[in-house]
N, C-alpha and C positions, 0 to 999 in steps of 0.2 A: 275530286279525281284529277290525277294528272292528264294533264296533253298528250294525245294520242295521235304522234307526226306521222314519223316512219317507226312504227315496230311490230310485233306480230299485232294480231286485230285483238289479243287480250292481254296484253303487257306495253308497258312501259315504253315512252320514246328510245332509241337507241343510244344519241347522244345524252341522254340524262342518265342512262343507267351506266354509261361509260366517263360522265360527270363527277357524279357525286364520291363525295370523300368516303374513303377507308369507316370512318364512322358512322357515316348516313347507309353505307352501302350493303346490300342485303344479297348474298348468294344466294341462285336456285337451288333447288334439291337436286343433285344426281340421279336421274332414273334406271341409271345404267352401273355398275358396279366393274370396274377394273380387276380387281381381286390382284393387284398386284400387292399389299403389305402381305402375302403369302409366300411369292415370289423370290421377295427384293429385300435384303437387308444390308448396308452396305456394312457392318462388320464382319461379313464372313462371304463378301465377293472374290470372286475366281475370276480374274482374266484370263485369256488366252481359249484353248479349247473348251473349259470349259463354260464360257461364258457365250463361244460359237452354236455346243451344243444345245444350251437352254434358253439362249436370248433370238437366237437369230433361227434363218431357215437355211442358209447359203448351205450348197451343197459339200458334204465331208471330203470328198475326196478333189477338190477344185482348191489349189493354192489361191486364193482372194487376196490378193493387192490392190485392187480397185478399189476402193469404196469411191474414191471422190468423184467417178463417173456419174452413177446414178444411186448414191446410195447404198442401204441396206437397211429394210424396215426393221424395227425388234420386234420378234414375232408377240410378243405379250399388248402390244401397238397396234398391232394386226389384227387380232384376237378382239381389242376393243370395240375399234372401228367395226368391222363385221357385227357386234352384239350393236352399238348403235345404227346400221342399215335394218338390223331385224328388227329394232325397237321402232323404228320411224314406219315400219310398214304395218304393225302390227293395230295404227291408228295414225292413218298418215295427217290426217286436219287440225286433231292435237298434238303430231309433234309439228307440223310447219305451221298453223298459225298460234297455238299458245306459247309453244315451247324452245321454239330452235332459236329463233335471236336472241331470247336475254342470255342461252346457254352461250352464244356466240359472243357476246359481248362477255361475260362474265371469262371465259378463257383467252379471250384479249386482253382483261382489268391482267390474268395472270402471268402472261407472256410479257406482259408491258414490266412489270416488275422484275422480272426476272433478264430482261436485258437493257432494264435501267429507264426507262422514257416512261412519257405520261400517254396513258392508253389513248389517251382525244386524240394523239398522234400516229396510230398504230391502227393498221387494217389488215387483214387476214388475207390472203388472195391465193390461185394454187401453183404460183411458181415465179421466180422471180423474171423470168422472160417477159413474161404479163406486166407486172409492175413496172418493170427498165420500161416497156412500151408504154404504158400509163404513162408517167412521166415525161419521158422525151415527146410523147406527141401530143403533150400538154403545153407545151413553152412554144410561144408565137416568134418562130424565126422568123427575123429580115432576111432579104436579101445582103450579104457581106458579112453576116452575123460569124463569129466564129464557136466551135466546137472543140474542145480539147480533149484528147483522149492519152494516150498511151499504145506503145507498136502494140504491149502484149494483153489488149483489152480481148475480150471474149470474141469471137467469130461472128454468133447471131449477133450483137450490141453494134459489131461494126459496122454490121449488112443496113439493122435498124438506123444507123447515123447518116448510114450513106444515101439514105432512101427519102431520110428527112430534108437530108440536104437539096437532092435530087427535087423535093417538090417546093423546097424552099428556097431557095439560093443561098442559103448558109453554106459556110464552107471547112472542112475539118482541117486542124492543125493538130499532126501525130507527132509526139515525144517517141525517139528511137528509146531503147533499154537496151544495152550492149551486153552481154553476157562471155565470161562466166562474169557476174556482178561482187563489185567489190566491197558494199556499203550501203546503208540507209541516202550518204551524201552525195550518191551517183545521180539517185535519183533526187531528190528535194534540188541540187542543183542544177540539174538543167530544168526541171519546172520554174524554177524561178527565173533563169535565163527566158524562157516565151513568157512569161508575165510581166516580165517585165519591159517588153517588146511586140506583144499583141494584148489589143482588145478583147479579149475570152467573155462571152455571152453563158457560157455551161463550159461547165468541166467533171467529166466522168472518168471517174477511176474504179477501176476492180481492187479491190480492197487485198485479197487472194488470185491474180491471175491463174487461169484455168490449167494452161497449155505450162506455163512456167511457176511453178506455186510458191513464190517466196511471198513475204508478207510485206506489202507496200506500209510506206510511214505516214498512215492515214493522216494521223493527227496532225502531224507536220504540213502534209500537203491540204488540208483543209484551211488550219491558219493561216497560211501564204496566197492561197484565193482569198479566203476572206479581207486578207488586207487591202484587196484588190477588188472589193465587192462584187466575186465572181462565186456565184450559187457552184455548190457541188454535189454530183449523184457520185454516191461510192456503191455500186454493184459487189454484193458480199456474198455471192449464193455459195461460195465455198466457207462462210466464214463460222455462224452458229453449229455450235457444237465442233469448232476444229482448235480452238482458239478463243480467248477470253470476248466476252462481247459488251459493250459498255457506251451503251447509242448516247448516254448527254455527254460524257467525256471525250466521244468523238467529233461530237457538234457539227456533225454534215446536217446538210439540208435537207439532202433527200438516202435513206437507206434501203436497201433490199437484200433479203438475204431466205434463202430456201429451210424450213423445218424435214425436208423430206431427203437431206442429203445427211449430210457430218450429225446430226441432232435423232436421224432416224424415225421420224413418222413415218406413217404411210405416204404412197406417193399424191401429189396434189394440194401439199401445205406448204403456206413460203409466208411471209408480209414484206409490209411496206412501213415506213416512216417517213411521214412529211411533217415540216418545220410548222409550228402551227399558222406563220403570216404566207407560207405557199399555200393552204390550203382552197382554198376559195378557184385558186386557178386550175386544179388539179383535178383533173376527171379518169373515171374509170372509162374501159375501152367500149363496156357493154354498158348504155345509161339504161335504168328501170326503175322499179317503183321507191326508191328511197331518193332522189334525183329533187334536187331544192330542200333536200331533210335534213345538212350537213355533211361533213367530211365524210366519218364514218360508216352513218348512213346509205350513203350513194356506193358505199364500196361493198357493204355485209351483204347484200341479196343483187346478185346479178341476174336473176334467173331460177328455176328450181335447176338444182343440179345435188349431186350426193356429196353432204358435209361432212360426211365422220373424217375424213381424213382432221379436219380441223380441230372436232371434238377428240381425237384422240389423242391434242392436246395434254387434254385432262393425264393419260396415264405417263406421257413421254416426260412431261414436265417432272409427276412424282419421280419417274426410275431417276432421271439428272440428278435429282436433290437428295434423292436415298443414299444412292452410290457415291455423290458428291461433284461438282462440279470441278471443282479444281485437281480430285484426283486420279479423275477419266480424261481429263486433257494435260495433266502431267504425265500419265501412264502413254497416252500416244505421243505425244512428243518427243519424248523417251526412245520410245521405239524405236521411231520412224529414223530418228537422227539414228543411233545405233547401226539400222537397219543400212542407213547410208554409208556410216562409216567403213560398214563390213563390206559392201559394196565396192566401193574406193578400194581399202585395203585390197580384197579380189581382185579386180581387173588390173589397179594402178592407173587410176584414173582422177576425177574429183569432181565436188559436188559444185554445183553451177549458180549456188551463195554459199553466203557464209550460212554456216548452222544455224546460230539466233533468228536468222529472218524464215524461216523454215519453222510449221508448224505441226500438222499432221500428217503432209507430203513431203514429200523431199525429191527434188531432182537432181541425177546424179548421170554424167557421163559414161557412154558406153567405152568398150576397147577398141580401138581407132581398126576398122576393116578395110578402106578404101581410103583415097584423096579425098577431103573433106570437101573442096569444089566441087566434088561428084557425088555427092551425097545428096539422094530425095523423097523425098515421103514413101517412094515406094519401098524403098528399104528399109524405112522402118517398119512401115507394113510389112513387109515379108517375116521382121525377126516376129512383129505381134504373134501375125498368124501362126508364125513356128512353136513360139512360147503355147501358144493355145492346144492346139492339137496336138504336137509331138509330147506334151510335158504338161497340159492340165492348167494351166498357170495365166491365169486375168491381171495383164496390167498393162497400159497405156507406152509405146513405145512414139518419141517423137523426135522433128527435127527442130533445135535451137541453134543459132550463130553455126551454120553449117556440121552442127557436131548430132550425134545421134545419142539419145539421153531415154531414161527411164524415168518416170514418174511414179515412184509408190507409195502406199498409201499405209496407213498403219491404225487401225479402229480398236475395239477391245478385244474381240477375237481373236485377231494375229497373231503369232509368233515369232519369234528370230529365225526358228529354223523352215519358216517359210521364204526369207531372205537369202538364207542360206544354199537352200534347194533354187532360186531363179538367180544366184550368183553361179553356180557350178550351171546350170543351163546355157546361161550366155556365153561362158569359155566353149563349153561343148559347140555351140551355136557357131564361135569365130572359129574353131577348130577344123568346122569340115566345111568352113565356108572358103578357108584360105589356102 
């Protein structure tokens, strides 16, 4: 009989089933059935409305530019999960002590494959906030220590830095990002300018900045830490499913990145990636009963709490592969740029990168209403709320380099001529504003 560390009380250690090779490896039975080869074929997929009205719930009459706020589950995802809460109650002791971890560990074996890493590296968690905090409040700052980040890092991560700092005496060192950005080489070179002039303990990059969504040159900027034996957290909760994802090609140390946004699970799925020599120092936020059982271990059961978000894995993974990976994130990219161009052309305005660094958002400048010195978030609130109420229309209005700029998003359901309709909105907008 094997060893019986951390796993349920009638199955296999965690780390050994997240172990063993492709050939020794023996999937669980599904007890729950997706029924999505019903659904899903991807020779005869329909983006656009129709893939709104059968994939999603978002309401018909709401122009949806958002996704990258909070997502959008696929209702077929949705539908899963609910069948595994009903399954787990229906004999709650055989699904949490026989059944849920090797199911847990076996949709990891899956997700590791499919964004490339070895699963002993990869832990489930339900958002990538959690993780960014695992991490960061896992590394033993000194006093002087420094923190690298970037101006246009996430809000919460900055608050998180500032607070470690605050109990630690580390101290942060921010890279400006000038905007509108002219190049991958704006950025990689002023990173190399502070490495090459401080001592960097950690360095955290948003892979996708939130507020500004161009695509940071990971790969580049991990190489140039590395040369400099400076570990790097790249923060990716915009990244799965918006943009190709390829975690040993990136070779960061530590990744994160949300399944419940761009990728569309239910909400409460995200993981983690740690390097397999960081692991030993890296702890989860909540320690419980896997705690001295391994990496993985220590992360898969924090608690009882409700898994299907995780398990519903199982059906998000099949829709990606059905439909195709590469041509749901050609389809939105497509879009999205498109979507910008037509934007620009409208106003006479322009996008805030180039195209290339742009992948399933795009941010694109409004038409110039006031003195840009006077320009403040209230006014971009004001045009949100406008957008919302007066015209139906979800999508993110923000202030960059004093300019007021639009953030949209472009998923399979979109349209052009929902671009369309929040292009003729914003003239109307400056119209009876001027």
């Amino acid at each position: 009989m094997n060893k019986r560390d951390f796993g349920s009380f009638h199955a296999s250690n965690v780390q050994e089933l997240l172990s063993l090779s492709e050939e020794q490896y023996q999937a669980p039975l599904l007890p729950v059935d997706s029924g999505l080869s019903k659904l899903v074929t991807g020779d005869d997929f329909d983006f656009g409305e129709v893939a709104r009205r059968k994939y999603f719930l978002i309401e018909e009459d709401c122009t949806f530019l958002n996704h990258g706020a909070f997502g959008g589950v696929l209702k077929p995802a949705l539908e899963y999960a609910q069948k595994w809460q009903c399954y787990a109650e229906k004999q709650p002791l055989r699904f949490y002590d026989r059944e849920l971890l090797p199911l847990l560990a076996d949709v990891t074996r899956n997700l590791a494959k499919f964004i490339n890493c070895d699963a002993t590296d990869l832990v489930l968690i339900s958002n990538a906030t959690t993780a960014l905090n695992s991490i960061i409040r896992s590394f033993k700052f000194d006093p002087g220590d420094v923190i690298l980040m970037l101006n246009v890092t996430y809000g919460a991560v900055k608050k998180l830095i500032k607070q470690v700092c605050l109990e630690t005496g580390a101290i942060v060192k921010e890279i400006e990002v000038k905007f509108p950005i002219e190049g991958n080489e704006q950025i990689i070179s002023h990173t190399e300018q502070v490495l090459l002039g401080e001592k960097i303990t950690l360095a955290v990059f948003d892979h996708i900045p939130s507020n500004t969504p161009f695509i940071l040159p990971i790969p580049e900027l991990v190489h140039l830490c590395h040369e400099r034996n400076v570990p790097v957290l790249v923060d990716g909760a915009h990244v799965f499913g918006n943009i190709p994802l390829d975690i040993k090609a990136i070779n960061a140390d530590f990744y994160v990145s949300n399944c419940h946004k761009w990728f569309c699970c239910p909400k409460g799925a995200a993981f983690l990636y740690v390097r397999t020599e960081y692991q030993a120092t890296i702890r989860p936020l909540v320690i419980s009963h896997g705690f001295g059982s391994g990496f993985n271990s220590e992360f898969i059961w924090t608690g009882l709490h409700d898994y299907s978000a995780y398990l519903s894995l199982y059906t998000v993974l099949e829709f990606w592969q059905r439909i195709g990976l590469h041509d749901i994130l050609q389809h939105n990219h497509c879009l999205a740029v498109d979507a910008g161009k037509l934007l620009v052309q409208s106003w006479k305005t322009q996008l805030m990168a180039p195209e290339n660094m742009f992948g399933s958002m795009v941010l694109v400048e409004l038409p110039a209403q006031r003195d840009r010195d006077k320009i403040t978030y209230d006014d971009a609130e004001a045009i949100q709320n406008t957008l919302y109420h007066n015209y139906n229309i979800e999508v993110p209005i923000k202030v960059v380099g004093k300019r007021l700029c639009v953030r949209i998003s472009a998923h399979i359901y979109n349209r052009i001529e929902e671009y369309e309709k929040l292009a003729k909105a914003i003239l109307e907008i400056c119209d009876s504003s001027s």
